[in-house]
C-alpha positions in Angstrom: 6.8 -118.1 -14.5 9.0 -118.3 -11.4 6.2 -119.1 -9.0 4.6 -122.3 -11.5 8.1 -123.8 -11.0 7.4 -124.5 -7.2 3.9 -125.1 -8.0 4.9 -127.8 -10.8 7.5 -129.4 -8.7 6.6 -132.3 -7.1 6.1 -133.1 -4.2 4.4 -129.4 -4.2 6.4 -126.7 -3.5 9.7 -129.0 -2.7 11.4 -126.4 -5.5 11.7 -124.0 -2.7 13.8 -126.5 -0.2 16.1 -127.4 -3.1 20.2 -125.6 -4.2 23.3 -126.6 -5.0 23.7 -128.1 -1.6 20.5 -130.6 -2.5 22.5 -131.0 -6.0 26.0 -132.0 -4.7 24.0 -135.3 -2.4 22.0 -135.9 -5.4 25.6 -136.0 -7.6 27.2 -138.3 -4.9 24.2 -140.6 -5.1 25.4 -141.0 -8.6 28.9 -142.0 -7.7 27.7 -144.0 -5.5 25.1 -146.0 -7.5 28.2 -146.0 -10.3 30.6 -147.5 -8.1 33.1 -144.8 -8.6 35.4 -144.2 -5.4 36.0 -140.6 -7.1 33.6 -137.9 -8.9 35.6 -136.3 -11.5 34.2 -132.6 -13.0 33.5 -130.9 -15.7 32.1 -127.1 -14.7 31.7 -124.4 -16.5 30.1 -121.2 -15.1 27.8 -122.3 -12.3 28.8 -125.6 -13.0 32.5 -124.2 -11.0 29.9 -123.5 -8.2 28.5 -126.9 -7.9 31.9 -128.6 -8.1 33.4 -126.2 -5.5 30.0 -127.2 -3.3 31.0 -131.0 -4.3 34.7 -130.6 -3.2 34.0 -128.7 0.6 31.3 -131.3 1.2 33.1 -134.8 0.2 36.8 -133.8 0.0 37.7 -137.4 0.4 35.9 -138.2 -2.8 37.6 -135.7 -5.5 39.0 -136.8 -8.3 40.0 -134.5 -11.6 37.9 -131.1 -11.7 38.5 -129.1 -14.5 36.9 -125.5 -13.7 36.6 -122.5 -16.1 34.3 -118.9 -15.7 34.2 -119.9 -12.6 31.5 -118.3 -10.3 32.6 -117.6 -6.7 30.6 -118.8 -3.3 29.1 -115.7 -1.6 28.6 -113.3 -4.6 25.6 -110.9 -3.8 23.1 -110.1 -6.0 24.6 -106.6 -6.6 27.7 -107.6 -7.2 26.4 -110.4 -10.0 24.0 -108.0 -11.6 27.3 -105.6 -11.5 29.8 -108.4 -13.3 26.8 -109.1 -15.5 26.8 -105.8 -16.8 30.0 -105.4 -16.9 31.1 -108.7 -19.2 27.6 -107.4 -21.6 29.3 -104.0 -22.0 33.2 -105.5 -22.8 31.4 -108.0 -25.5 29.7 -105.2 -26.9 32.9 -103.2 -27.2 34.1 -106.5 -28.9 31.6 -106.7 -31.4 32.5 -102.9 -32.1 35.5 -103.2 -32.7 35.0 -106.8 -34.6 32.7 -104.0 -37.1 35.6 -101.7 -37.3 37.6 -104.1 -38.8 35.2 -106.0 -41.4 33.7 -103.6 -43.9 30.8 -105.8 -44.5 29.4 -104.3 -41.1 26.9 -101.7 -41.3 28.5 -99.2 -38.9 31.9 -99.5 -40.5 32.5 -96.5 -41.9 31.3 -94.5 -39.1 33.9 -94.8 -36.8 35.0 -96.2 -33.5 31.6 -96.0 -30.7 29.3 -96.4 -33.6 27.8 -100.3 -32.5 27.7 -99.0 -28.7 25.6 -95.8 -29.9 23.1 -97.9 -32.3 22.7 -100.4 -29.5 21.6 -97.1 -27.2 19.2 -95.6 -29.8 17.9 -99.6 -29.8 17.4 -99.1 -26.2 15.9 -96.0 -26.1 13.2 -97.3 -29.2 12.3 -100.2 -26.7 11.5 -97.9 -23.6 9.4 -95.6 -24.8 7.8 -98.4 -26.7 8.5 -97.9 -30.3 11.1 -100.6 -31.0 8.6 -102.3 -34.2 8.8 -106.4 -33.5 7.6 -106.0 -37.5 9.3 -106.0 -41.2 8.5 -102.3 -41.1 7.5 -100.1 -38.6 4.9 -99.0 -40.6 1.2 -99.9 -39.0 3.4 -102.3 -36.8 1.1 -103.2 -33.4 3.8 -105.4 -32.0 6.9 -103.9 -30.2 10.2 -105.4 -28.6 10.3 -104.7 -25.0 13.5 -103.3 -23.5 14.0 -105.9 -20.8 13.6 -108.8 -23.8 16.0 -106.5 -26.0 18.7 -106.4 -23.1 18.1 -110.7 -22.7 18.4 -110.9 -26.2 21.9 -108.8 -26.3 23.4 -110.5 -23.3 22.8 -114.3 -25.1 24.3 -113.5 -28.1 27.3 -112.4 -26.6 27.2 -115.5 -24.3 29.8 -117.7 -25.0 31.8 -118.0 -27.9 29.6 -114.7 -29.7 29.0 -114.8 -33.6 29.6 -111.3 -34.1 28.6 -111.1 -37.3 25.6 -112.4 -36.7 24.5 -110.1 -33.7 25.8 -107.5 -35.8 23.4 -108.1 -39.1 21.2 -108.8 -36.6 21.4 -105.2 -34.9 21.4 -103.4 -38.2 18.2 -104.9 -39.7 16.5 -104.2 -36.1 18.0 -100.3 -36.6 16.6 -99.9 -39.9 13.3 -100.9 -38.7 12.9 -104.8 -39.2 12.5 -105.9 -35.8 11.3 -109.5 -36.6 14.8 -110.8 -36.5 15.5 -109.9 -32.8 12.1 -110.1 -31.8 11.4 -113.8 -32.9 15.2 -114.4 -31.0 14.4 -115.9 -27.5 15.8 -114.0 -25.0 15.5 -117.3 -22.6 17.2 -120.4 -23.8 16.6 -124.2 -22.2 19.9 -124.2 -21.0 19.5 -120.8 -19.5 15.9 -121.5 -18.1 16.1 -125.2 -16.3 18.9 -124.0 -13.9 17.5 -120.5 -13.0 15.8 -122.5 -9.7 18.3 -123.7 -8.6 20.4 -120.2 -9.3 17.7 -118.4 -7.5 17.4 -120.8 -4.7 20.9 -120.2 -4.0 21.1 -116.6 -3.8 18.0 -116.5 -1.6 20.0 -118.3 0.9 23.5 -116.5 0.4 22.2 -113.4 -0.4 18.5 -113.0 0.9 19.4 -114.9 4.1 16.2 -116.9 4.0 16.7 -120.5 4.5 13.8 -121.9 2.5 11.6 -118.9 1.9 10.3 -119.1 -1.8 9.5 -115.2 -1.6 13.3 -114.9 -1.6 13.7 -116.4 -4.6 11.1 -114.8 -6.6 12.9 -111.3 -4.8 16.3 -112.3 -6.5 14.4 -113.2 -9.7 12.8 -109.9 -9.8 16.3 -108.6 -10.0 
């Protein structure tokens, strides 16, 4: 998937030349061709990382930013795969303790720990392969794959997280109706357009390659 991205872009392979730097000119283009004499900003998540890029390259022509989650300059690709992890595991404990105090929730009876343990038998199912994608396990061909079951997880906790949704959710899959969670993209459109640009990035901070694709389908890989 990564590589038909450079190969769709056009001119060919320009997708490998192109980050937030690129963006930023491409932004200021837009004030320009507006008329504005300031760009005022909106960011959330990586947004905060384009409008930081945007404020250290035309300081003259900031207006109001308003910034939130905001993702620092320099992060490695250890240390985002670390917070990742990290911000997965705090909504999960969320969710558990969401269950603990709603007794429509499946593991509500069973104490305190009892969402975090399902999710790692869920886990477990999906690497060694028997994690049904069916109604029933039963003569089921189709199974989830871990990495898809982790994807899943960390977008429904994205955001503002409907936990009782991810927690029905979980239960039906635990009982052995995987359809639910298997028919549940773990890539959304929103998540999926800006991963070039994402990638891009951290093959320059991170990879130190300048314009190498390879290092962006290395931080993909991650």
């Amino acid at each position: 998937m990564w590589q038909s991205w450079a190969n769709l872009s056009h001119p060919r392979g320009i997708l490998g030349y192109l980050g937030t730097r690129e963006v930023v000119q491409d932004y200021d283009a837009i004030r320009t061709a507006l008329g504005y004499e300031k760009t005022h900003f909106l960011g959330v998540s990586y947004g905060s990382y384009r409008a930081a890029q945007y404020a250290a390259t035309f300081p003259e022509r900031v207006g109001h930013f308003v910034l939130d989650a905001v993702v620092p300059h320099g992060l490695s690709i250890e240390e985002q795969v670390k917070y990742d992890i990290i911000a997965v595991n705090r909504g999960l404990d969320r969710a558990d303790a969401f269950c603990q105090n709603n007794d429509t929730c499946y593991w509500h009876h069973a104490g305190r720990g009892s969402v975090q343990a399902a999710w790692s038998t869920l886990l477990a199912r999906a690497a060694n392969g028997t994690l049904a994608a069916c109604d029933t396990p039963v003569n089921c061909t189709s199974f989830i794959p871990e990495w898809a079951l982790q994807a899943t997880l960390a977008g429904l906790l994205g955001g503002q997280p409907d936990f009782p949704q991810l927690l029905e959710l979980l239960a039906v899959t635990y009982m052995g109706n995987g359809t639910a969670l298997a028919s549940s993209s773990p890539l959304t459109l929103d998540q999926v357009w800006s991963l070039p640009i994402i990638c891009q990035d951290r093959s320059k901070t991170s990879l130190g390659q300048s314009t190498a694709w390879e290092g962006v389908l290395t931080f993909c890989e991650y």
